[in-house]
SEDO-970385 format. One record per residue (C-alpha): residue number from 1; residue in one letter; z negated, x, y negated. Coordinates in steps of 0.1 Angstrom, whole numbers, always signed. Each point is the difference from the previous one (the first is absolute). Example, Ala and Ser with C-alpha at 12.3 -4.5 7.8 and 13.67 -1.06 7.14 Angstrom:
! residues 2
{seq 1; type a; Z -78; X +123; Y +45} $
{seq 2; type s; Z +7; X +14; Y -34} $
This chain:
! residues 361
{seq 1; type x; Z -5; X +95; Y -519} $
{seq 2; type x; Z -13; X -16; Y +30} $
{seq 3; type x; Z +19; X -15; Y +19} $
{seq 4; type x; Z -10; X -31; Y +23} $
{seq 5; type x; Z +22; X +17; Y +28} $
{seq 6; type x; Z +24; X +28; Y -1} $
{seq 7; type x; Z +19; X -4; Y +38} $
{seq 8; type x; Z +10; X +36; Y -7} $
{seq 9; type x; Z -32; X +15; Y +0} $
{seq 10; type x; Z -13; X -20; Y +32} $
{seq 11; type x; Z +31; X +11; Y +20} $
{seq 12; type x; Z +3; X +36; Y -15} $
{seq 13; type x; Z -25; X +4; Y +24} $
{seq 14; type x; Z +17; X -4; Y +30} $
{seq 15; type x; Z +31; X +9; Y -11} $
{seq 16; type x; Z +13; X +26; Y +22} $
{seq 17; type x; Z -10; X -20; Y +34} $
{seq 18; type x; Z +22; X -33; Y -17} $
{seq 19; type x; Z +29; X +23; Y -10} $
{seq 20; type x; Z +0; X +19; Y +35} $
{seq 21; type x; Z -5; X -37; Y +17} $
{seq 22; type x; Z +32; X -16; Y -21} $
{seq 23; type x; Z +21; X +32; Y +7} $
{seq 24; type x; Z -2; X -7; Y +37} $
{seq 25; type x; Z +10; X -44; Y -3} $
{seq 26; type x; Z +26; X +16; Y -21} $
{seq 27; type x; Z +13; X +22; Y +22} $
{seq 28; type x; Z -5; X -26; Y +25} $
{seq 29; type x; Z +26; X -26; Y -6} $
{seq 30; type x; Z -20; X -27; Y +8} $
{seq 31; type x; Z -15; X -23; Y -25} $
{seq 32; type x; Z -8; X -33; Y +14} $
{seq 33; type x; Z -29; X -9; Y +29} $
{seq 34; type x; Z -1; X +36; Y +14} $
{seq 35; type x; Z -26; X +19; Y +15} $
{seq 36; type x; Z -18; X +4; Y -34} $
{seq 37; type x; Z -1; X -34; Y -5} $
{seq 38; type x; Z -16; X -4; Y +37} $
{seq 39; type x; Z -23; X +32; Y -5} $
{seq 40; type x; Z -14; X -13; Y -32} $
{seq 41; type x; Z -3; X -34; Y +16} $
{seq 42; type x; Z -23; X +14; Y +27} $
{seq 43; type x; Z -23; X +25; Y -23} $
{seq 44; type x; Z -10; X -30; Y -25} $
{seq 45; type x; Z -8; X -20; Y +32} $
{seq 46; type x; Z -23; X +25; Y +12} $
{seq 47; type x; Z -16; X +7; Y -34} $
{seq 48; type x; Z -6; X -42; Y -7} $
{seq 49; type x; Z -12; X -3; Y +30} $
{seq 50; type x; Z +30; X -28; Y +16} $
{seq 51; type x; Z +24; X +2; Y +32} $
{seq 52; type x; Z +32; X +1; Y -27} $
{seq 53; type x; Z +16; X -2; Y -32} $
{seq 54; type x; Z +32; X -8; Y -12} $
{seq 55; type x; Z +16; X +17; Y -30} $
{seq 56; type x; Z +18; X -21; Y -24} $
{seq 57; type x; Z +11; X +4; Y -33} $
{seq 58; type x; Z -23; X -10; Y -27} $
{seq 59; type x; Z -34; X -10; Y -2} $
{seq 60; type x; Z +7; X -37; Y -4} $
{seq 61; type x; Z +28; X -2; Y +25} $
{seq 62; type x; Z -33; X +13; Y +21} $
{seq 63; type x; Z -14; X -30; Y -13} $
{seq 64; type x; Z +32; X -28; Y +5} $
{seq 65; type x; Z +5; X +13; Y +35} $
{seq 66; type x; Z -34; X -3; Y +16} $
{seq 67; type x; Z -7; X -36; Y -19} $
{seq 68; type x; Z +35; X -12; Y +15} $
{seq 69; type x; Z -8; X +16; Y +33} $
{seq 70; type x; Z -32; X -28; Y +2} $
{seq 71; type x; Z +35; X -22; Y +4} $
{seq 72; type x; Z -19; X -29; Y -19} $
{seq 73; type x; Z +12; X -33; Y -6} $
{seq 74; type x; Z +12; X -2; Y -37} $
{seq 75; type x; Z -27; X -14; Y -24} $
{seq 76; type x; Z -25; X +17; Y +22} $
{seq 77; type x; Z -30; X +10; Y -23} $
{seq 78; type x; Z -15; X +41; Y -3} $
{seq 79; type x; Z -25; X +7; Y -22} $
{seq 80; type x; Z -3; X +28; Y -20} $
{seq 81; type x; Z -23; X +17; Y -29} $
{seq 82; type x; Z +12; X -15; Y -37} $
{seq 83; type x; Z -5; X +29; Y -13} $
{seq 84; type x; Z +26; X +24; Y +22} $
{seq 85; type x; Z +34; X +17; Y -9} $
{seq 86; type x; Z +31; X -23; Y +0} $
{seq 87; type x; Z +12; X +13; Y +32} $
{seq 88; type x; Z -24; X -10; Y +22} $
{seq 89; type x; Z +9; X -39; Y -14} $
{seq 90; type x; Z +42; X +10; Y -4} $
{seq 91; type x; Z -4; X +4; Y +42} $
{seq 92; type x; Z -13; X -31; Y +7} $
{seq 93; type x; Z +19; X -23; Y -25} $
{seq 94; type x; Z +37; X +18; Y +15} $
{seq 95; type x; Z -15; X -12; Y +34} $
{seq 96; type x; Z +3; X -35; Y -14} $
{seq 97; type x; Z -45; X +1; Y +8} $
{seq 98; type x; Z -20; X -11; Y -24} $
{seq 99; type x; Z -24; X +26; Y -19} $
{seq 100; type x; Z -34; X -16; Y -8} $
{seq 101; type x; Z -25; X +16; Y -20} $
{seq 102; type x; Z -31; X +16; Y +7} $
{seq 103; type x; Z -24; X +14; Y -26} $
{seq 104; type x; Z -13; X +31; Y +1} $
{seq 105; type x; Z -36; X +14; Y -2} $
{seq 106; type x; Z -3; X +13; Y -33} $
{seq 107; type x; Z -19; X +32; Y +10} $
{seq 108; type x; Z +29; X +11; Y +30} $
{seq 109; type x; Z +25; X -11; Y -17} $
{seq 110; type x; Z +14; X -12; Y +37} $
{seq 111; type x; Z +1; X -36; Y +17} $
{seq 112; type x; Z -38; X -16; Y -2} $
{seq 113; type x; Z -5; X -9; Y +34} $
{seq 114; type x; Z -22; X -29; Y -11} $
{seq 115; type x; Z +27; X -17; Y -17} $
{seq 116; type x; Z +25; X +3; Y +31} $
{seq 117; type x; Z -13; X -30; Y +21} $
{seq 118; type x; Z +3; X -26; Y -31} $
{seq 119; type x; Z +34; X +4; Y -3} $
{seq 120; type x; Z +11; X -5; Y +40} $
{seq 121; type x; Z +15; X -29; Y +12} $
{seq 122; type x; Z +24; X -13; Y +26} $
{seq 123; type x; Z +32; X +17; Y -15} $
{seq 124; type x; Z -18; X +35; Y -2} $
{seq 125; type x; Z +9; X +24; Y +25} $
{seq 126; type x; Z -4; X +33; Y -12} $
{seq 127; type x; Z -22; X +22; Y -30} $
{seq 128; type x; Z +15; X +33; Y -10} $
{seq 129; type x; Z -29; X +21; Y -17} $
{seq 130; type x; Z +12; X +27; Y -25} $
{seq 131; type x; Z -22; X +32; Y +2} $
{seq 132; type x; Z +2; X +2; Y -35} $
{seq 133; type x; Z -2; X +34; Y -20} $
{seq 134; type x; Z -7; X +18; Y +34} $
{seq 135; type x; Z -29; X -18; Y +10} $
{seq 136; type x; Z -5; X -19; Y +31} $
{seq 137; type x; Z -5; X -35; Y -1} $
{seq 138; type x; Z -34; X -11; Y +16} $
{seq 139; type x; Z +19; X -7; Y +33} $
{seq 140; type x; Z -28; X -15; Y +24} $
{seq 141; type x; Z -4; X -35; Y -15} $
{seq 142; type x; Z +36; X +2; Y -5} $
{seq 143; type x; Z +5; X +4; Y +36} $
{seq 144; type x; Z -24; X -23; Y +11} $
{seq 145; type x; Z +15; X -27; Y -24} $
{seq 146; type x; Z +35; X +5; Y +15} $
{seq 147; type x; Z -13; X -2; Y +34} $
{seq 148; type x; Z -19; X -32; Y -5} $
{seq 149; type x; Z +29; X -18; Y -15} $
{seq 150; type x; Z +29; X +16; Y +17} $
{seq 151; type x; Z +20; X +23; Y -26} $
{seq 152; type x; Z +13; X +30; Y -3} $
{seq 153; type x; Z -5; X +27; Y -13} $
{seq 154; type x; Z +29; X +23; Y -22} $
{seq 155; type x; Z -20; X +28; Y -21} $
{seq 156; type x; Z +17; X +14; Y -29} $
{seq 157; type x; Z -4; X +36; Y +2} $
{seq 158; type x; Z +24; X +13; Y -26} $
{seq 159; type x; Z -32; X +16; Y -24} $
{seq 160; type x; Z -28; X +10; Y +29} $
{seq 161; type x; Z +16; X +28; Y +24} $
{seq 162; type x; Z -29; X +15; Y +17} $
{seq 163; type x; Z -28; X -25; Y -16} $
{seq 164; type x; Z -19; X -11; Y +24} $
{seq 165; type x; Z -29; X -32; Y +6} $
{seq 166; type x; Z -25; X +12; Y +21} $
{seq 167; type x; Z +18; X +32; Y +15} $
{seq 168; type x; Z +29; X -25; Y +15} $
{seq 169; type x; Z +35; X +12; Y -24} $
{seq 170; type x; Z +16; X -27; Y -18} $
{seq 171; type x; Z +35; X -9; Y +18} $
{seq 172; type x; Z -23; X -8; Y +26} $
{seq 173; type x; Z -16; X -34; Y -2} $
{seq 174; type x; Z +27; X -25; Y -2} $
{seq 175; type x; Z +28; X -13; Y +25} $
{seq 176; type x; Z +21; X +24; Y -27} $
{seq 177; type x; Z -4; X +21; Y -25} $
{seq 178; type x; Z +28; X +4; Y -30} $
{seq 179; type x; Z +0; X +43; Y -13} $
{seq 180; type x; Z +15; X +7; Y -36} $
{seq 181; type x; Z +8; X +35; Y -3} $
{seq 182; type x; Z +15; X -4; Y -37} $
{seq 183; type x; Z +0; X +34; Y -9} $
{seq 184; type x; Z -34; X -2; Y -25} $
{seq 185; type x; Z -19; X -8; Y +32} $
{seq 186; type x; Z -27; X +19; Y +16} $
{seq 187; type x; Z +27; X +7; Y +28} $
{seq 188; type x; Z +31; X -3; Y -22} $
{seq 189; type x; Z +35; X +10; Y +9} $
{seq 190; type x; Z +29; X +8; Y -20} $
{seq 191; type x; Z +13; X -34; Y -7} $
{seq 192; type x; Z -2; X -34; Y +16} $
{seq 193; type x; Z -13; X -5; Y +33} $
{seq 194; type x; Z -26; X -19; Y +21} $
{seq 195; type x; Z -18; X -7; Y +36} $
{seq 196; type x; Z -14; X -25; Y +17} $
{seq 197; type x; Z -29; X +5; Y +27} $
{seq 198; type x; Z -8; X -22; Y +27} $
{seq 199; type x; Z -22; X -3; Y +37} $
{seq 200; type x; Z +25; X -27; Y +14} $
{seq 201; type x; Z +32; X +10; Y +17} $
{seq 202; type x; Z +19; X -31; Y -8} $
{seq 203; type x; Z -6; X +4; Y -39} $
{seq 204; type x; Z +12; X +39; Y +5} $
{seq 205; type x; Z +32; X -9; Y +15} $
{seq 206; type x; Z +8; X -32; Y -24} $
{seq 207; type x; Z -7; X +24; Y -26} $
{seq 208; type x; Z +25; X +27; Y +11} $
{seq 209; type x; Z +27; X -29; Y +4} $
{seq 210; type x; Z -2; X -16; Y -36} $
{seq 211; type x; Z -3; X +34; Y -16} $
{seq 212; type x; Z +34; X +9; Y +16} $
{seq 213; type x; Z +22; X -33; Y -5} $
{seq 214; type x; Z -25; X -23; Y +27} $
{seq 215; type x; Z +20; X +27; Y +26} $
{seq 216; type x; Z -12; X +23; Y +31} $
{seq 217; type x; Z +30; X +8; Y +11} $
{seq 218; type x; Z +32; X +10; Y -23} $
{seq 219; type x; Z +20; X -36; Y -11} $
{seq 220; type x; Z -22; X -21; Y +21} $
{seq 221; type x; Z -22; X -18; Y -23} $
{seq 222; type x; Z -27; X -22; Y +10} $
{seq 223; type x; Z -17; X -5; Y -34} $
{seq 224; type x; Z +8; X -7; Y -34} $
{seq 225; type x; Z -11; X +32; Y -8} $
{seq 226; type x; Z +1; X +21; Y -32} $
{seq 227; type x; Z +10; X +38; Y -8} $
{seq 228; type x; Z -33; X +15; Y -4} $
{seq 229; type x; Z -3; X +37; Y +16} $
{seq 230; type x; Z -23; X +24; Y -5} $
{seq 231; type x; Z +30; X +33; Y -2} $
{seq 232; type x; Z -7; X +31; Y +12} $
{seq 233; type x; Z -4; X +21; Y -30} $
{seq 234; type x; Z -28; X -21; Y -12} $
{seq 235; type x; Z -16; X -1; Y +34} $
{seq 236; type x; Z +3; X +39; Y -1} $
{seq 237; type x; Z -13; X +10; Y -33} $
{seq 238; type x; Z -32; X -32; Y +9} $
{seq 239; type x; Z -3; X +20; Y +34} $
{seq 240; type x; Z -9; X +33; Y -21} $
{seq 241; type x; Z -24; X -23; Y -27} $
{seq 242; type x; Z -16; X -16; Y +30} $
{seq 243; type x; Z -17; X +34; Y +9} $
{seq 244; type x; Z -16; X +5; Y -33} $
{seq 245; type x; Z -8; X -40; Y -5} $
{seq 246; type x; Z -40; X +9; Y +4} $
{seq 247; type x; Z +2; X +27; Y -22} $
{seq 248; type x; Z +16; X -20; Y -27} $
{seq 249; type x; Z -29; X -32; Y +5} $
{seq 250; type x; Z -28; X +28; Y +0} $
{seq 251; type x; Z +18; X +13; Y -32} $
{seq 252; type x; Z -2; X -33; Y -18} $
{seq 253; type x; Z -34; X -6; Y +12} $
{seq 254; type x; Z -13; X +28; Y -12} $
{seq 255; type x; Z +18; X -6; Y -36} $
{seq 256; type x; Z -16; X -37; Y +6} $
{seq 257; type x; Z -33; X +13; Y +3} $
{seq 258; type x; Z +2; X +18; Y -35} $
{seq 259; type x; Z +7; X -36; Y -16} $
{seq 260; type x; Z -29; X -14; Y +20} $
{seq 261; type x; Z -26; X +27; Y -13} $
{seq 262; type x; Z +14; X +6; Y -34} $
{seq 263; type x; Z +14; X -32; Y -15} $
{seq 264; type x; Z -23; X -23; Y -22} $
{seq 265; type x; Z -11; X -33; Y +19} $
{seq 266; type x; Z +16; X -13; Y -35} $
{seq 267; type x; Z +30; X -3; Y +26} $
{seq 268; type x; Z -1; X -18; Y +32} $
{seq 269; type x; Z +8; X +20; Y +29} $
{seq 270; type x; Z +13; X -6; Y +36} $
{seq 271; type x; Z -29; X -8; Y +25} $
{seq 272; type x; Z -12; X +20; Y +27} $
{seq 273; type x; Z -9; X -11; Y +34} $
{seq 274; type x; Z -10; X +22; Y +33} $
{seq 275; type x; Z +22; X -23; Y +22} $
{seq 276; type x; Z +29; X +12; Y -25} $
{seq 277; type x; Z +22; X +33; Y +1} $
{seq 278; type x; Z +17; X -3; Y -35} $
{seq 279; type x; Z +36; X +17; Y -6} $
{seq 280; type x; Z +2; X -6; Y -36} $
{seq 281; type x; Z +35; X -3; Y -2} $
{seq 282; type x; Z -9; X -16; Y -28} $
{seq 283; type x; Z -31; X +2; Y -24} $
{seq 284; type x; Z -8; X -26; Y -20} $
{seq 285; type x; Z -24; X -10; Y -28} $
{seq 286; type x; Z -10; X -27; Y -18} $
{seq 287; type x; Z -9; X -10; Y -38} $
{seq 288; type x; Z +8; X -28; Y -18} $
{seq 289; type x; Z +15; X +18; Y -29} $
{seq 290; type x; Z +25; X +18; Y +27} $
{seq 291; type x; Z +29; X -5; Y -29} $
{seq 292; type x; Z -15; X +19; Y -21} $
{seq 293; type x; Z -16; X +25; Y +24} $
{seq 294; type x; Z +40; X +6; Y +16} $
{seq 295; type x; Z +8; X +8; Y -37} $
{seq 296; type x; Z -26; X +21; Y -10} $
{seq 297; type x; Z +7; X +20; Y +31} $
{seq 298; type x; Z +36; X +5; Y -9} $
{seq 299; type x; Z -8; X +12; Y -30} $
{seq 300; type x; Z -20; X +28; Y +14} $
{seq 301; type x; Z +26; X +7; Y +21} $
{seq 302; type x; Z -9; X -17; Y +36} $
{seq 303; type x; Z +25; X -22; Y +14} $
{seq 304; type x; Z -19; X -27; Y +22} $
{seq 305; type x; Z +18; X -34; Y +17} $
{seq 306; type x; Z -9; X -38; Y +3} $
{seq 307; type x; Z +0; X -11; Y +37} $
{seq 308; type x; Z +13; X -27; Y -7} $
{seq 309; type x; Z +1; X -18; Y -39} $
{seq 310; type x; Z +14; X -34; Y +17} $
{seq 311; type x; Z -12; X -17; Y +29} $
{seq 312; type x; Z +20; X -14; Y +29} $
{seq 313; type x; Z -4; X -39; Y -13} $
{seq 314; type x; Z +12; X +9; Y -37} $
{seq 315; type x; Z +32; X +15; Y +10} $
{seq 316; type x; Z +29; X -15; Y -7} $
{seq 317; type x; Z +15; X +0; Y +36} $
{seq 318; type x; Z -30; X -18; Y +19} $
{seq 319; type x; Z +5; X -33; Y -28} $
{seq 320; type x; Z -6; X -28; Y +18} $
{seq 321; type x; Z -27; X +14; Y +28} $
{seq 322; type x; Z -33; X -3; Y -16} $
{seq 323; type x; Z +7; X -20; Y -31} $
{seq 324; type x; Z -35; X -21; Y -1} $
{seq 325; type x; Z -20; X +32; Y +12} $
{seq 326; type x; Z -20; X +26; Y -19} $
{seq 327; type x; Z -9; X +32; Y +14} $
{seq 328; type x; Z -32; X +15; Y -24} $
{seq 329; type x; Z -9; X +25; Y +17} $
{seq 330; type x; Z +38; X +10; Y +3} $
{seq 331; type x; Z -1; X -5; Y -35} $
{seq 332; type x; Z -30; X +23; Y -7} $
{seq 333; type x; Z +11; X +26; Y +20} $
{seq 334; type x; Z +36; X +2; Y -14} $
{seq 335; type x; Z -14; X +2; Y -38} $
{seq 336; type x; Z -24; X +24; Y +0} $
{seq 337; type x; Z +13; X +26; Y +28} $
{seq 338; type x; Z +15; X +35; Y -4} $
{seq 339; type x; Z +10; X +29; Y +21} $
{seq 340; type x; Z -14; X +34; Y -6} $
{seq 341; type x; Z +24; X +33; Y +10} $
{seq 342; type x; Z -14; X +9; Y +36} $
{seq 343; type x; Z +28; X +17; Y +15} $
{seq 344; type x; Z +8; X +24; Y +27} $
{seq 345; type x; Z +11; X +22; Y -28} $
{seq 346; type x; Z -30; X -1; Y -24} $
{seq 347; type x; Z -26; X +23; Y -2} $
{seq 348; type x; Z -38; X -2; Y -4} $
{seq 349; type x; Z +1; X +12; Y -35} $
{seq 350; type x; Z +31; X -29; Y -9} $
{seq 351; type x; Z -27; X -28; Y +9} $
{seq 352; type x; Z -28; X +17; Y -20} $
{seq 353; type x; Z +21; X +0; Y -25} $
{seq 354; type x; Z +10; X -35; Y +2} $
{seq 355; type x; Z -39; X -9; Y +3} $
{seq 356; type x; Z -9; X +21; Y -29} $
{seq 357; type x; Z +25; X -21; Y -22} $
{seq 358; type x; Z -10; X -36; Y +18} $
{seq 359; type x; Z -41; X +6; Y -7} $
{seq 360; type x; Z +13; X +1; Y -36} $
{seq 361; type x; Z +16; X -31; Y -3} $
């Protein structure tokens, strides 16, 4: 069999470094906002490219915080693709903001840029893009649509560590950036946890105060803040993970590059661009019989996934946001998409196999 990840085999790898790494926070006695959490803090900085980053404890409590650090006036309006995982809409719905629906370009799968500026009004004040799949959204006319109508910027980062849009690292474009590190992730650590990067002081240190009760200083709490922090054994065993992120993105690339050359056009692949470095952390195909094809792989023993069977606007907890819309190209994408194994852990020979049985089907 297989499988469409196996965490053991990505992190066998490394294994000695994470148990030597754990031994010493164990040892420690400290768990909570130590000098791992501070250490890992500054090394992701450096390697997105941004003056900080604050750790937190999932990938969409990366998302909640930085949306509620914008401090927007309830009912404020942020777009976002129609197409994305539910997190990216659960943060701004618990920020009492509401999430208005971009479609994506049905090549990228990420936010079209020339269906942004239609849906802008007075009550917009913000567009969080999604890096979908662990490719970069095309940031320039996103940028220069913010700038001419005053938003800002959050990017969602939680499935493009290390991808990059014209040799500038995603994390690195917004006003913030919102890191999953869910342990399937390209950089994944050993349970929940998440970061958020930013340029901009002020964000940095309203960040570090609602992920620790909306407090600086011990019982004195300026903020209604939440319990949100990045602990030290996760910020350990990510410090080690960190080290070998290229090496994992050049693996997948490389296993990605197999699928490009050896997989019948029968099934639509990702698109390449120059301006794009492409992580892969996920690796998706099209075909309109995808059922059938996620069946008939089974079958033949390969497990693949469905990023994501239901999109945001069908699920039951968004009723009542979008009930007049329809979202197509959502709706195309969502039908006819599956993920193909592409993990740290695979070899070359696991995708030729997986080709070998596709170019049959």
């Amino acid at each position: 069999m297989i499988e469409y990840e196996n965490l053991i085999k990505v992190n066998q790898k490394f294994r000695d470094e994470l148990l030597e790494s754990f031994k010493t926070v164990l040892d420690s006695g400290w768990f909570i906002l130590g000098k791992n959490v501070t250490e890992f803090e500054n090394d992701f900085a450096k390697y997105v490219g941004t003056k900080s980053c604050v750790g937190v404890g999932s990938g969409l409590d990366a998302l909640t915080l930085s949306v509620k650090s914008l401090n927007l006036e309830k009912g404020s309006e942020i777009l976002v693709p129609s197409n994305t995982y539910i997190a990216t809409i659960l943060a701004i719905i618990h920020c009492n903001l509401k999430p208005v629906l971009v479609e994506p370009d049905i090549n990228t799968y990420n936010i079209d840029p020339d269906k942004i500026e239609e849906k802008i009004n007075s009550n917009t004040k913000a567009i969080l893009v999604v890096h979908l799949y662990g490719k970069s959204c095309d940031m320039d006319p996103i940028i220069n649509m913010a700038n001419k109508n005053d938003l800002k910027i959050i990017e969602d980062c939680a499935q493009s560590h290390g991808a990059k849009y014209k040799n500038k690292v995603t994390g690195s474009f917004g006003d913030m950036a919102a890191f999953s590190f869910y342990p399937t992730k390209n950089l994944g650590a050993f349970g929940d946890a998440g970061c958020v990067t930013t340029n901009n002081e002020s964000y940095t240190q309203i960040l570090k105060q609602l992920r620790n009760y909306g407090s600086n200083i011990k019982y004195q709490n300026e903020l209604a803040g939440f319990n949100s922090r990045m602990d030290e054994i996760q910020a350990a065993l990510l410090k080690i993970k960190l080290k070998h992120l290229d090496d994992i993105n050049s693996h997948k690339r490389n296993l990605a590059k197999i699928y490009f050359e050896d997989l019948k056009d029968d099934f639509i692949k990702p698109v390449i661009d120059k301006d794009y470095y492409d992580i892969y952390h996920i690796y998706c195909i099209r075909h309109p019989k995808r059922n059938e094809l996620k069946d008939y792989l089974l079958k033949n023993e390969i497990k693949t996934e469905i990023h994501y069977p239901i999109p945001p606007y069908k699920q039951n907890a968004t009723k009542g946001f979008w009930e007049s819309e329809t979202f197509p190209v959502s709706d195309e994408i969502h039908n006819t998409i599956l993920s193909l194994p592409i993990s740290y852990g695979h070899t070359k020979d696991d995708i030729y196999k997986v080709i070998e049985v596709m170019n049959k089907f």
